[in-house]
Each structure stands twice: as structure tokens, then as C-alpha cells.
Backbone as CSV, one residue per row, in Angstrom:
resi,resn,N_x,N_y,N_z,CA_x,CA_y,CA_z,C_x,C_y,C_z
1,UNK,-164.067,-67.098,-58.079,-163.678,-67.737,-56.836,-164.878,-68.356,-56.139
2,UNK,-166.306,-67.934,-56.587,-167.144,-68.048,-55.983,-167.424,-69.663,-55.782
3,UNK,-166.957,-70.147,-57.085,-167.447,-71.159,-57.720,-166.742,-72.552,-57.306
4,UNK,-165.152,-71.898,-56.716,-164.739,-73.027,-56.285,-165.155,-73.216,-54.722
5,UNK,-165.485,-72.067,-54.151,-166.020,-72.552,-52.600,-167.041,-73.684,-52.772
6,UNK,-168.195,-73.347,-53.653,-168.913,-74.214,-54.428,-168.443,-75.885,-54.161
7,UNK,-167.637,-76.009,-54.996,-166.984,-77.064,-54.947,-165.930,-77.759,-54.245
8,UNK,-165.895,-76.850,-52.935,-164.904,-77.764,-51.996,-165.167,-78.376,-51.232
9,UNK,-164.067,-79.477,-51.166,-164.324,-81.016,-50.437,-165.375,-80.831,-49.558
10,UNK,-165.518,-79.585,-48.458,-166.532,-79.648,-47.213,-167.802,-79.687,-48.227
11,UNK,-167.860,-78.603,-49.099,-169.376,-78.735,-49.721,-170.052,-80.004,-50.280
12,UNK,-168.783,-80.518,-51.022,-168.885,-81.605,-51.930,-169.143,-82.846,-50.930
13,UNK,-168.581,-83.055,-49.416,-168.722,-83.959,-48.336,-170.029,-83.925,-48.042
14,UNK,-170.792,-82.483,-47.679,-172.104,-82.743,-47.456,-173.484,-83.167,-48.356
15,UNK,-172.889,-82.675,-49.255,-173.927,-83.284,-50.825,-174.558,-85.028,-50.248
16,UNK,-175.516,-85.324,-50.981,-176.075,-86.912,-51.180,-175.376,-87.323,-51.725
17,UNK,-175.668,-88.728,-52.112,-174.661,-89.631,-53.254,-174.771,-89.191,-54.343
18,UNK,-176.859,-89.501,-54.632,-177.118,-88.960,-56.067,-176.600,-87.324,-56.570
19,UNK,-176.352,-86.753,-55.641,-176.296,-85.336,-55.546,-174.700,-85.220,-56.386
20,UNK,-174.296,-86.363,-55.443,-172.381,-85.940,-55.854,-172.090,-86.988,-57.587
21,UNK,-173.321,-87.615,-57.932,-172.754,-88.587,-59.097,-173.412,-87.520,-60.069
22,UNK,-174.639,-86.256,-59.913,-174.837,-85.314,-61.277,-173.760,-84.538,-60.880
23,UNK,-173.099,-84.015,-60.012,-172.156,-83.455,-60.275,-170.505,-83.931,-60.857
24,UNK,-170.466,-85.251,-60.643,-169.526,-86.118,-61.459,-169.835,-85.966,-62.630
25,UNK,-171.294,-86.167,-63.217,-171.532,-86.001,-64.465,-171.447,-85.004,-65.592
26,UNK,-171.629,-83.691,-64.535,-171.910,-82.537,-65.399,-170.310,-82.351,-65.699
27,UNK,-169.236,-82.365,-64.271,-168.112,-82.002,-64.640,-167.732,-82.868,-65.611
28,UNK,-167.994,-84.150,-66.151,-167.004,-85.025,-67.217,-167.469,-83.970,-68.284
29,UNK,-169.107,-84.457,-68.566,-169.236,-83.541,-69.625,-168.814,-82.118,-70.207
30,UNK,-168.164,-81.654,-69.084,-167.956,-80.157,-69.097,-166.685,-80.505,-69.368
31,UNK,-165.760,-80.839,-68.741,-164.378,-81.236,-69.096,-164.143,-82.109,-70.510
32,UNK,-165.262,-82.890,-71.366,-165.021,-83.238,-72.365,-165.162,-82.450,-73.506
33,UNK,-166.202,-81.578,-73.353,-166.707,-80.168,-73.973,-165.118,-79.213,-74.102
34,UNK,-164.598,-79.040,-73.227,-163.336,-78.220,-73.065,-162.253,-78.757,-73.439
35,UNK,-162.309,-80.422,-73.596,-160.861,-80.540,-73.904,-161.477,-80.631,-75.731
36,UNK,-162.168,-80.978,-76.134,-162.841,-80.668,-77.525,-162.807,-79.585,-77.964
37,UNK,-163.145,-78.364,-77.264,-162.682,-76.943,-77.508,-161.088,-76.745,-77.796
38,UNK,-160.710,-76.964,-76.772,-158.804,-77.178,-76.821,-158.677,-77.467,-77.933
39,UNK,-159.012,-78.223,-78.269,-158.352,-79.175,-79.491,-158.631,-78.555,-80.684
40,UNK,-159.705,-77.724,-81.047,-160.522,-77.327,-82.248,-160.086,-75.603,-82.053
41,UNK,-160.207,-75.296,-81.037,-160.083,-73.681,-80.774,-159.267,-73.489,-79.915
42,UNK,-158.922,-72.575,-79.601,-158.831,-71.791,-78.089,-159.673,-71.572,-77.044
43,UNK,-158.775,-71.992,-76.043,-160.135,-71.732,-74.603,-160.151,-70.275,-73.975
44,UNK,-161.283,-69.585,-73.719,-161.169,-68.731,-73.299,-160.490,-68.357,-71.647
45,UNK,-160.462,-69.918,-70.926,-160.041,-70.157,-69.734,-159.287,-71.507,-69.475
46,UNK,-158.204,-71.232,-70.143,-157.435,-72.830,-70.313,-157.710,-73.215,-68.780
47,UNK,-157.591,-72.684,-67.505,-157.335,-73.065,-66.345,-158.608,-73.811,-66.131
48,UNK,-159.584,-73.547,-66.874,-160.880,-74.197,-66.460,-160.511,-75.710,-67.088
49,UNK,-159.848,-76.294,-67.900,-159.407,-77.562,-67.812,-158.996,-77.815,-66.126
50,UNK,-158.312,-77.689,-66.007,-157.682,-77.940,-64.967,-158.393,-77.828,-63.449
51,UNK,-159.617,-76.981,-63.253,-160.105,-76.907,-62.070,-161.819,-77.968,-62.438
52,UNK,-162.017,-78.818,-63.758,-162.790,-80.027,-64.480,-161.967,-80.646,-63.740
53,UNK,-160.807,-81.235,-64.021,-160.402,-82.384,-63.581,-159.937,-82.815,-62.105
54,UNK,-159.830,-80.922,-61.558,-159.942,-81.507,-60.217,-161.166,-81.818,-59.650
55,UNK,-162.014,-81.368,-59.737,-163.623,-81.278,-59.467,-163.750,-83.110,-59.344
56,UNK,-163.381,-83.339,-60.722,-163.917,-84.921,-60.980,-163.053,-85.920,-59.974
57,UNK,-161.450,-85.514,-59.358,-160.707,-86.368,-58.942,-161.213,-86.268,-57.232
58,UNK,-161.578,-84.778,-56.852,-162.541,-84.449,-55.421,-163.808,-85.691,-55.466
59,UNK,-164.456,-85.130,-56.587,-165.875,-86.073,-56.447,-165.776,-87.293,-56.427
60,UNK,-164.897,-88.165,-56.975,-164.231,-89.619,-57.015,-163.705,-89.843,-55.566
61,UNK,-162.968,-88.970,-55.210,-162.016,-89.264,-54.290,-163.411,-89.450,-52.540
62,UNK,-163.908,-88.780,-52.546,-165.295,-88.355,-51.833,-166.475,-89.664,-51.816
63,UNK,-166.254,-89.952,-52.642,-167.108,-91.605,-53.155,-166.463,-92.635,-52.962
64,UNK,-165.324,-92.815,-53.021,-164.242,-93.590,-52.714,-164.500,-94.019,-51.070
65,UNK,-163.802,-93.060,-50.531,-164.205,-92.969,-49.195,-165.652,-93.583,-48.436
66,UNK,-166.718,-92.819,-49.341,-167.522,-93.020,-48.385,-168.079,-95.437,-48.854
67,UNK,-167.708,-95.211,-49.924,-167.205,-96.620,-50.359,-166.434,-97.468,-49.029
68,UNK,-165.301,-97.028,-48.495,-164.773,-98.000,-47.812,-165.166,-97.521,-46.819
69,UNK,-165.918,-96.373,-45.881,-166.531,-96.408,-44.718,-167.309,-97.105,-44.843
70,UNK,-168.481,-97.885,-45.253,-169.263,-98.345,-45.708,-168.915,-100.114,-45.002
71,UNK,-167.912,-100.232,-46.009,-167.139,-101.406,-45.830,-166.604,-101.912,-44.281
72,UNK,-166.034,-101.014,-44.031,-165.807,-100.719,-42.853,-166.886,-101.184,-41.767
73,UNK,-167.896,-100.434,-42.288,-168.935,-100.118,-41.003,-169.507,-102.143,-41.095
74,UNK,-169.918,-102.416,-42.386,-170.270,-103.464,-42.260,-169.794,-104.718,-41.660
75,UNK,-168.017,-104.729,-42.161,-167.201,-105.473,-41.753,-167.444,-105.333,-39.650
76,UNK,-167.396,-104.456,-39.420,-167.723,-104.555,-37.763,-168.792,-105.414,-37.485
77,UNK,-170.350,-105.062,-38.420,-171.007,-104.872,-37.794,-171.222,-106.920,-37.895
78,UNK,-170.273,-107.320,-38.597,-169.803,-108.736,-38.696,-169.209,-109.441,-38.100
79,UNK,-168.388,-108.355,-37.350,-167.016,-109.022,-36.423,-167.840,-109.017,-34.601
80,UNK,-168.994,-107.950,-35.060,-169.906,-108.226,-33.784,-171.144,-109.609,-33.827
81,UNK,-171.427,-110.064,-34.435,-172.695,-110.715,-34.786,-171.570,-112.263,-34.512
């Protein structure tokens, strides 16, 4: 349980950019590692598929955002000038 406090949206919100794209990274890799396992073996934690792909759809979703605040902020700072 520890692991998903770890990884929730508030934690994942305060992270850097670069901070939140190695953690995009590690989870693909980790989630590609596991669904490769799946496929070849048995997982010792099928659910750990499943808490990979949320990880990756949080960390996307988190970048996304700060993507169109961004947009946002600029677009004003246009509609002022």
C-alpha cells in the first residue's frame, strides 16, 4: 500500500516535469517487462499489471494538464498585450 501513496495524483502533482517523464518511463518499462512475463509465465502479482497502467494513465493525465495550463496561461498573457 505503501507504494501506491507513492504514486498518487497529489505526489505525482508535486514532482518536476523531468521528475514525472522518469517516472513515465520506468512505469512503461515495468509494465512492458510484466505484460512479457504474462505472456511467457505467470505473474506473481497479476494486479501489478493493472496498478502499471494506471500509474502511466495518472502520469499522462498530470502532463496533459499541466500542457493546457500552460496554454492557457499564455493565451491570456496574449489577450493582455
Amino acid at each position: 500500500m505503501g507504494k501506491d501513496s507513492e504514486n498518487s495524483a497529489g505526489s505525482l502533482r508535486e514532482m518536476s516535469d523531468e521528475q514525472l517523464e522518469l517516472t513515465l518511463k520506468e512505469a512503461a518499462e515495468k509494465f512492458f517487462h510484466l505484460r512479457i512475463q504474462a505472456q511467457t509465465d505467470r505473474l506473481d502479482a497479476p494486479s501489478e499489471l493493472k496498478r502499471q497502467r494506471r500509474l502511466i494513465a495518472r502520469v499522462k493525465t498530470i502532463h496533459s494538464e499541466r500542457v493546457k495550463k500552460a496554454e492557457r496561461v499564455k493565451k491570456a498573457e496574449r489577450a493582455k498585450s
